[in-house]
C-alpha positions in Angstrom: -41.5 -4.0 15.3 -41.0 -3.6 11.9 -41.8 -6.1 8.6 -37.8 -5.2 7.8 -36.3 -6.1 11.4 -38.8 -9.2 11.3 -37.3 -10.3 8.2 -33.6 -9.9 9.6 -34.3 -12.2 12.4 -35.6 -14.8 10.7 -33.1 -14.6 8.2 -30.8 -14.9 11.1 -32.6 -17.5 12.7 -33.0 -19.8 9.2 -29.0 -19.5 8.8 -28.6 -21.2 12.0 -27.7 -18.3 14.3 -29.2 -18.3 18.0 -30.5 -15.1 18.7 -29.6 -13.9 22.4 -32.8 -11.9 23.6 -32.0 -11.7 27.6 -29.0 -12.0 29.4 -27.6 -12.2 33.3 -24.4 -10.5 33.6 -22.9 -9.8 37.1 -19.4 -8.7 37.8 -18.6 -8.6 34.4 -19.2 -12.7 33.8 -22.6 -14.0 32.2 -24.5 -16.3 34.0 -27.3 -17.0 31.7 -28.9 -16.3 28.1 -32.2 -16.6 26.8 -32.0 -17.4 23.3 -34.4 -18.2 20.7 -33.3 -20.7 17.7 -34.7 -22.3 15.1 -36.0 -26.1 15.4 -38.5 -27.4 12.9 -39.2 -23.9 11.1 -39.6 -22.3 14.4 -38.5 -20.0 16.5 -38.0 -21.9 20.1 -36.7 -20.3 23.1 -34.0 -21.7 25.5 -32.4 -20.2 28.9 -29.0 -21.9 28.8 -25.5 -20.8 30.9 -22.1 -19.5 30.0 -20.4 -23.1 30.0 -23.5 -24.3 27.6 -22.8 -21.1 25.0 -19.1 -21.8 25.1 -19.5 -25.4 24.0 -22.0 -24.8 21.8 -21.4 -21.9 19.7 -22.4 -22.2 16.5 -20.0 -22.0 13.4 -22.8 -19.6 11.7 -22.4 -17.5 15.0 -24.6 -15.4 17.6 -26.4 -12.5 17.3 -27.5 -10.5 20.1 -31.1 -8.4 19.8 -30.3 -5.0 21.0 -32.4 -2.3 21.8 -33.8 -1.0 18.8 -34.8 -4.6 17.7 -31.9 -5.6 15.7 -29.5 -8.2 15.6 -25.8 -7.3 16.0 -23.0 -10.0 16.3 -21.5 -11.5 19.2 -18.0 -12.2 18.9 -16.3 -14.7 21.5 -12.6 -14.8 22.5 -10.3 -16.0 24.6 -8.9 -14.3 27.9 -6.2 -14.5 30.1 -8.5 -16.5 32.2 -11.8 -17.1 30.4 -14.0 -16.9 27.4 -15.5 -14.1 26.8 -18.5 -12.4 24.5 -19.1 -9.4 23.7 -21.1 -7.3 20.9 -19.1 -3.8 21.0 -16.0 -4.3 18.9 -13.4 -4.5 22.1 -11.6 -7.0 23.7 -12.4 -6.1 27.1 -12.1 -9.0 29.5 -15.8 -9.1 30.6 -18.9 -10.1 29.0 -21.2 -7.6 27.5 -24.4 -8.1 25.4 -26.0 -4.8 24.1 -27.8 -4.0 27.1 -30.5 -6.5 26.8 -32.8 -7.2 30.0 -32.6 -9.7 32.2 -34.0 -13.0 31.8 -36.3 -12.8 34.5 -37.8 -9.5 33.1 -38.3 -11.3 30.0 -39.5 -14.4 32.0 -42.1 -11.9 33.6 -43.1 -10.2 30.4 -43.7 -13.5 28.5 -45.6 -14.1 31.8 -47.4 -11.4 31.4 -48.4 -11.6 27.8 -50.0 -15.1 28.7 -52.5 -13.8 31.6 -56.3 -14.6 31.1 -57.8 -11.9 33.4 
């Protein structure tokens, strides 16, 4: 990863926007984010659900790490039915978040990147 995409994340981070690193999507609805936010001048990392991103968006907003490591808005709306997010400009009625991994690949990679062998 770059210096410059570094610098955009913590610039992101320090204005108060949660950045969305994982995310569990089935059927169109999220079930759960990993998120990394700032608390303390550091970045902390979080697994929370839909219900717990709805309630607690942040005024300063989301951003979403896509795949080529940078951070791209996540606008929320309202449905027919349900709130929704999504980072691609539309208003489809189902959540969608860049095509990051699941959280449980990124469980197993921070896992991973932990191992004494």
């Amino acid at each position: 990863m770059s210096d410059k995409m570094i610098e955009k994340l913590s610039a992101v981070l320090k204005a108060g926007s949660p950045v969305i690193t994982a995310a569990d999507v089935k059927h169109g609805v999220m079930e759960q984010v990993q998120l990394y936010f700032e608390a303390d001048g550091e970045a902390v990392m979080d697994v929370i659900n839909k219900d717990d991103l709805v309630q607690n968006f942040p005024d300063e907003g989301v951003y979403v790490l896509n795949r080529n490591g940078n951070p791209v808005k996540l606008v929320m709306f309202e449905g027919e039915e349900d709130m929704y997010f999504r980072t691609d400009g539309t208003t489809e009625e189902s959540d969608e978040f860049a095509d990051v991994p699941s959280v449980a690949f990124m469980s197993a990679v921070e896992a991973l990147s932990t191992l004494k062998l």
